[in-house]
C-alpha positions as a Markdown table, in Angstrom:
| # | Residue | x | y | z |
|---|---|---|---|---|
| 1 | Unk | -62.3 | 76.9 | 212.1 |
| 2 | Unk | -61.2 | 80.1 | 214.0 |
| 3 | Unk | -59.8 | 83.1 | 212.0 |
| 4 | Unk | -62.1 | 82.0 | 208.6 |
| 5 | Unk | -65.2 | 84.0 | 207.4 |
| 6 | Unk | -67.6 | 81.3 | 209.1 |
| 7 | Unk | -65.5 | 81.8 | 212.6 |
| 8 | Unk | -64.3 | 85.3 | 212.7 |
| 9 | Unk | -62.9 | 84.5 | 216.4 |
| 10 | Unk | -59.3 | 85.0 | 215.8 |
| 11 | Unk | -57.4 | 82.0 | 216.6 |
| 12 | Unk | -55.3 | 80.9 | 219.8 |
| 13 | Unk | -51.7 | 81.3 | 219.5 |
| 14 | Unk | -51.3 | 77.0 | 219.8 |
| 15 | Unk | -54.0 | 77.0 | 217.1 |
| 16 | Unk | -51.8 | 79.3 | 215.2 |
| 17 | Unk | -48.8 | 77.4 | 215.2 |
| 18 | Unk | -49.8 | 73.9 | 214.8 |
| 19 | Unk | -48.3 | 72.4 | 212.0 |
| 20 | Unk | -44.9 | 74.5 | 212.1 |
| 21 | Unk | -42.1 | 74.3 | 213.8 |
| 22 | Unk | -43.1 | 76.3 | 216.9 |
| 23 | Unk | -45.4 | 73.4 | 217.8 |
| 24 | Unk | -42.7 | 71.7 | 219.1 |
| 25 | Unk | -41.7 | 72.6 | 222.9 |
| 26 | Unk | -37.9 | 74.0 | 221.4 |
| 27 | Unk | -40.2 | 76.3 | 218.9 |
| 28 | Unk | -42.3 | 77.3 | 221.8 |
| 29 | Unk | -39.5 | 78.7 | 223.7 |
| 30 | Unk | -38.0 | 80.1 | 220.2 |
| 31 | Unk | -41.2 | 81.8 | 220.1 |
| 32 | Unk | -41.6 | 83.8 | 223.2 |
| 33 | Unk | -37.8 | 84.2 | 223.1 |
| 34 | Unk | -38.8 | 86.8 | 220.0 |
| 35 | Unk | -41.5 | 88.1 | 221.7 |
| 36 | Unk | -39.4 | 89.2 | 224.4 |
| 37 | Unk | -36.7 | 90.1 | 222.3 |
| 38 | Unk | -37.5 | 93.7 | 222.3 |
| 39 | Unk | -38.1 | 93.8 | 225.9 |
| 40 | Unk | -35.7 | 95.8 | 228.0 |
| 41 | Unk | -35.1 | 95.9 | 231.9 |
| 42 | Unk | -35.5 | 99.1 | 233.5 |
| 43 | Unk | -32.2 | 99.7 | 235.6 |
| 44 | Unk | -33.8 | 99.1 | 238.7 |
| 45 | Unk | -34.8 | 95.4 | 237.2 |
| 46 | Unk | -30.7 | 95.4 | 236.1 |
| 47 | Unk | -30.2 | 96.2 | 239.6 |
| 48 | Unk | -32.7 | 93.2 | 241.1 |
| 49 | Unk | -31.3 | 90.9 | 238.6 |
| 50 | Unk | -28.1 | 91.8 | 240.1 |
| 51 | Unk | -28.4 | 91.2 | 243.4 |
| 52 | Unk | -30.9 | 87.9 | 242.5 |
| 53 | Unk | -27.2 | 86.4 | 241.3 |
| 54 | Unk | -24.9 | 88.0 | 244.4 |
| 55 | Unk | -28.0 | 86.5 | 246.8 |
| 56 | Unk | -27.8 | 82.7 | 244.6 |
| 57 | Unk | -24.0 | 83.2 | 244.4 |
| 58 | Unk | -24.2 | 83.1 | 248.6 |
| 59 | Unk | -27.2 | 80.8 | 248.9 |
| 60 | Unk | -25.9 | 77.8 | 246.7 |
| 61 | Unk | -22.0 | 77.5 | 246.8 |
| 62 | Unk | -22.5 | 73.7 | 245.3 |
| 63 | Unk | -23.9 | 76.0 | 241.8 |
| 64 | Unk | -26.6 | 77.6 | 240.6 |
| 65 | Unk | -28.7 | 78.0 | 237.3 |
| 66 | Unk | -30.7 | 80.9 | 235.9 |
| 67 | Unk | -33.3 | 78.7 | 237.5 |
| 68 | Unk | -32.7 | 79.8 | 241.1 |
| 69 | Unk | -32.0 | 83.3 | 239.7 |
| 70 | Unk | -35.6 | 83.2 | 237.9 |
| 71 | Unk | -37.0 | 82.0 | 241.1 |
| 72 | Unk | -35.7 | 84.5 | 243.0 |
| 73 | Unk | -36.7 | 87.4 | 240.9 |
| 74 | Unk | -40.5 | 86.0 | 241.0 |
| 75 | Unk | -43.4 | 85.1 | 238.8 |
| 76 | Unk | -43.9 | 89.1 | 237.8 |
| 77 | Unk | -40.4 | 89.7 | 237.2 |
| 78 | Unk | -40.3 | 91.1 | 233.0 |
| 79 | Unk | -38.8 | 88.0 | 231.3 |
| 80 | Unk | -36.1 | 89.6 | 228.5 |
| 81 | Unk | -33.0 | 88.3 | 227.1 |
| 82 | Unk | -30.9 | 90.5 | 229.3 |
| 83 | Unk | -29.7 | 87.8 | 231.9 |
| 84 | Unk | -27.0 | 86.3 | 229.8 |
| 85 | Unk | -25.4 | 90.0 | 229.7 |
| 86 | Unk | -26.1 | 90.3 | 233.6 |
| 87 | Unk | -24.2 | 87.0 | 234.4 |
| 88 | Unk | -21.5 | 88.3 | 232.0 |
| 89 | Unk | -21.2 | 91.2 | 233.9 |
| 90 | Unk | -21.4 | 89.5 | 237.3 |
| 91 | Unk | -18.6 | 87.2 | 236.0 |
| 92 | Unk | -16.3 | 90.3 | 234.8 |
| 93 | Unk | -16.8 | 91.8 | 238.1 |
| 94 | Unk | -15.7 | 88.7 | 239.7 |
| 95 | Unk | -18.7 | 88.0 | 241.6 |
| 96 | Unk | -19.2 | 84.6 | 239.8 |
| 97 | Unk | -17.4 | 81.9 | 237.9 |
| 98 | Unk | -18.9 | 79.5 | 235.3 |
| 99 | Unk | -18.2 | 76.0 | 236.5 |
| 100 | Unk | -18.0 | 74.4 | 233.4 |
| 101 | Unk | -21.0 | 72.5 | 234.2 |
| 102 | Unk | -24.5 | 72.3 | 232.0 |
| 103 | Unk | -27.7 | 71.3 | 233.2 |
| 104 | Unk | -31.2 | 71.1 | 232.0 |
| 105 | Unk | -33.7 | 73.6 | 232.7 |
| 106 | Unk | -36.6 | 72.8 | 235.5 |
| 107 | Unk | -37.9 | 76.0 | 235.7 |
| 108 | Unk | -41.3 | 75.1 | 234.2 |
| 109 | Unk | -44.1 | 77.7 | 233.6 |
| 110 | Unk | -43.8 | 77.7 | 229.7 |
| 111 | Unk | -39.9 | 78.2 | 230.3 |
| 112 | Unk | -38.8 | 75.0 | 230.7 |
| 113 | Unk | -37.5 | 74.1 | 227.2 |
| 114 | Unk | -35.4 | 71.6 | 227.8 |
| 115 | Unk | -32.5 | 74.4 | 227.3 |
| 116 | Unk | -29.5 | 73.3 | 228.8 |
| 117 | Unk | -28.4 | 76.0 | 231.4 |
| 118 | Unk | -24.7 | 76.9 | 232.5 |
| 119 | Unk | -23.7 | 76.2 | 235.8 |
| 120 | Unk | -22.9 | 78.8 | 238.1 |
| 121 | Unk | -20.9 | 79.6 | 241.2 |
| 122 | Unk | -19.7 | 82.1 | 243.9 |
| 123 | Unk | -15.9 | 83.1 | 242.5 |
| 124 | Unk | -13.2 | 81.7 | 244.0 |
């Protein structure tokens, strides 16, 4: 077994938290949620975030997750848990409007927690 005297190898992070909650696709994403905790955007990344939700906000007036906003921003883009306060501000600046709306999360790529995601649109 990895990470014992017989196996120094240290052991993979799944290996690591068989067995516990985090095994579970929910405890996954609670997982690198923390990771990322501590993560900040630079404000240049506030900035790209930004205009990511004024470009979805245009590009899908029927609504729009942080799915399309993800997808926009690309693969690279830092994942932190500053997009809730970037939609926030969007919304205060009256650039968008929750619809009320939840739906699940298909973004995929060890992000796709079955999270249910908020609903978004241009403002009215």
């Amino acid at each position: 077994m990895k990470g014992t005297p017989d196996d120094p190898r240290p052991p993979s992070l799944q290996e690591q938290l068989e067995g516990t909650m985090f095994d579970q696709p929910f405890g996954v994403g609670m997982a690198a949620s923390r990771a990322s905790a501590k993560a900040r955007w630079t404000e240049g990344q506030q900035r790209a975030v930004d205009a990511a939700i004024v470009w979805c906000a245009d590009a899908y007036p029927a609504g729009f997750t942080t799915d399309q906003i993800w997808h926009r921003l690309g693969p690279d883009f830092p994942v932190t848990k500053g997009m809730a306060s970037r939609l926030n501000s969007a919304t205060r600046r009256k650039v968008i409007e929750n619809t009320g709306q939840l739906t699940i999360c298909q973004r995929g790529n060890g992000h796709d927690h079955a999270q249910r995601l908020t609903v978004w649109c241009a403002h009215r």
